[in-house]
C-alpha positions in Angstrom: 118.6 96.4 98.0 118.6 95.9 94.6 118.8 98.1 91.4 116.2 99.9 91.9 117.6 101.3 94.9 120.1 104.3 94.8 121.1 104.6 98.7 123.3 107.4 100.2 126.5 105.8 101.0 126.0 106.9 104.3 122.6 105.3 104.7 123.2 102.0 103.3 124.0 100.0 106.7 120.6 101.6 107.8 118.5 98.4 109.7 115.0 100.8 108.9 116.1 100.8 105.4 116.6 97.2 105.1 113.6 96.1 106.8 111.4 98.9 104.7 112.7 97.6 101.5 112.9 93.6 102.2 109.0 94.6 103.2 107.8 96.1 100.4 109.8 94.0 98.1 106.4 92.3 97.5 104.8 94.5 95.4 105.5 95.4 92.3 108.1 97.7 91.4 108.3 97.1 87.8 106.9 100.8 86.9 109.7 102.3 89.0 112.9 104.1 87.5 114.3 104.4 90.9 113.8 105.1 94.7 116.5 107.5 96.0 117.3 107.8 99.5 119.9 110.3 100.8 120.7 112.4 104.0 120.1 115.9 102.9 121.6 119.0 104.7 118.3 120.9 105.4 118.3 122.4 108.7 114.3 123.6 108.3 113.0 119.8 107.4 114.1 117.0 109.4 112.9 114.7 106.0 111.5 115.3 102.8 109.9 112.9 100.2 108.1 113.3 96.6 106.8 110.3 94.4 107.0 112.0 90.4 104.2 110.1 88.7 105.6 109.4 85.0 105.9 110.8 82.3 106.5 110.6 78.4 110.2 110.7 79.6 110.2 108.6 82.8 108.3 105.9 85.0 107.4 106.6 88.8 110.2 107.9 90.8 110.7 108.1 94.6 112.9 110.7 96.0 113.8 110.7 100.4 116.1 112.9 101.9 116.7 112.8 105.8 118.7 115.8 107.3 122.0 114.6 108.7 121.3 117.9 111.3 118.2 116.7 113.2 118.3 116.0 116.7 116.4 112.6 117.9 113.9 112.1 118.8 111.3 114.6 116.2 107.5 114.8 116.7 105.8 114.7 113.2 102.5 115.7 113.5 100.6 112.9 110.7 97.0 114.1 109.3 94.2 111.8 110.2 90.0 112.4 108.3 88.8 116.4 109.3 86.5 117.5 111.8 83.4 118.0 110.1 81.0 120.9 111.3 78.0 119.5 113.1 74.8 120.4 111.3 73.7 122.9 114.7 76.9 124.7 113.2 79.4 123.4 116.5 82.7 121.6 115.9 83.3 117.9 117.2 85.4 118.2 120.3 89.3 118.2 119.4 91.2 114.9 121.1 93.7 115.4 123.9 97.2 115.8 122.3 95.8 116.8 118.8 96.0 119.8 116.7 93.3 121.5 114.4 94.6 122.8 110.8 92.8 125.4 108.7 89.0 125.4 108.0 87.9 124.5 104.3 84.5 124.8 103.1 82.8 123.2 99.7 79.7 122.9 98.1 78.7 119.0 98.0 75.3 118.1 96.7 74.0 121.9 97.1 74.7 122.0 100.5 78.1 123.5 102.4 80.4 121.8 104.3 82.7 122.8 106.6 85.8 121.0 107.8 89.1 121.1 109.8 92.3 119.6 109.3 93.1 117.7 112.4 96.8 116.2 113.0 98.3 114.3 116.0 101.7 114.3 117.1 103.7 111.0 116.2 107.2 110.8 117.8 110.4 109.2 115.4 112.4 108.1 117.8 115.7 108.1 115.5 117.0 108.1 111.6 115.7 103.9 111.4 112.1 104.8 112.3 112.3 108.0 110.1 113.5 106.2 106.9 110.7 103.3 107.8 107.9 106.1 108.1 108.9 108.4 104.8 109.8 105.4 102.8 106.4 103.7 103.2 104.6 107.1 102.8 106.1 107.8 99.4 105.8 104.3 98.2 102.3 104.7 99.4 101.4 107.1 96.6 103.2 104.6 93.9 100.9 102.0 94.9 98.0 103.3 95.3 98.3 105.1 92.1 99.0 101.4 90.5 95.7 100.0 92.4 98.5 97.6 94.1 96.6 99.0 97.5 93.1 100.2 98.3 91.4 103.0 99.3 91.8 106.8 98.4 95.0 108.5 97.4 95.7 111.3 99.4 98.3 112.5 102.1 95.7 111.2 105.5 96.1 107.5 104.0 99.7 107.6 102.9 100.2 109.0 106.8 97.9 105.8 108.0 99.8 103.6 105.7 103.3 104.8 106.8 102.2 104.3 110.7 101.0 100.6 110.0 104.3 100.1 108.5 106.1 101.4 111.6 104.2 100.1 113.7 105.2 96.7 112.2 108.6 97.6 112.2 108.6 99.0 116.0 107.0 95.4 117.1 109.8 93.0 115.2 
């Protein structure tokens, strides 16, 4: 997987991780000091990821860990755009099989707004699809922060960009 690649010895015959790396290996990398992938020991988090934007002493860096304790298959629940409060002060209607978050509220142009988080349920069928889903989330933020991809930076479009890529993966 190359040099930039620092794999858990116990992840590195991983098919997801092959097939996540050999398809992102065509962007550009070159402001990477390294994406890490390991199998953690966390019994609360069945994976965790972080991308460290640089700094004076480093480049990006991508950090993965998936717990070698989690039972297959997981439901992650991924975060899709709010629910925005209707202007006669109701709330659109939740979707079947979702779940709401907490309510936010701003001030945008003088007037408040009102919005929920809303998630649905995504189930990872085993360690390949979870490696596919957190890599391409985390390497999400890297690219979008280096305009290699469009639209806004933020965890709903790292979640959408992590499902194409499964998706992709999950249909050969």
């Amino acid at each position: 997987m190359g040099n930039l690649w620092r794999v858990d010895e116990a992840l590195e015959d991983s098919e997801g991780l092959r097939w996540v790396s050999e398809h992102l290996g065509a962007y550009d990398w070159s402001m990477v000091d390294w994406i890490t992938v390991r199998r953690g020991r966390s019994e609360r988090y069945a994976f965790r990821g972080v991308c460290k934007g640089p700094s004076k002493e480093h480049r990006y860096r991508i950090n993965c860990s998936v717990s070698k304790h989690t039972p297959y298959p997981i439901t992650q629940f991924i975060r899709l755009s709010p629910l925005y409060r209707n202007s006669d002060g109701t709330w659109p209607k939740v979707p079947e099989g979702h779940k709401v978050g907490d309510r936010y509220v701003a001030t945008r142009n003088g007037k408040s707004v009102q919005w929920k988080r809303l998630y649905r349920p995504l189930e990872l069928r085993g360690e390949e699809e979870v490696l596919v889903f957190l890599v391409a989330h985390e390497a999400f933020h890297y690219l979008r922060r280096t305009k290699q991809v469009a639209g806004r930076h933020g965890e709903i479009e790292a979640d959408a960009f992590a499902l194409d890529i499964l998706e992709q993966y999950r249909h050969g």
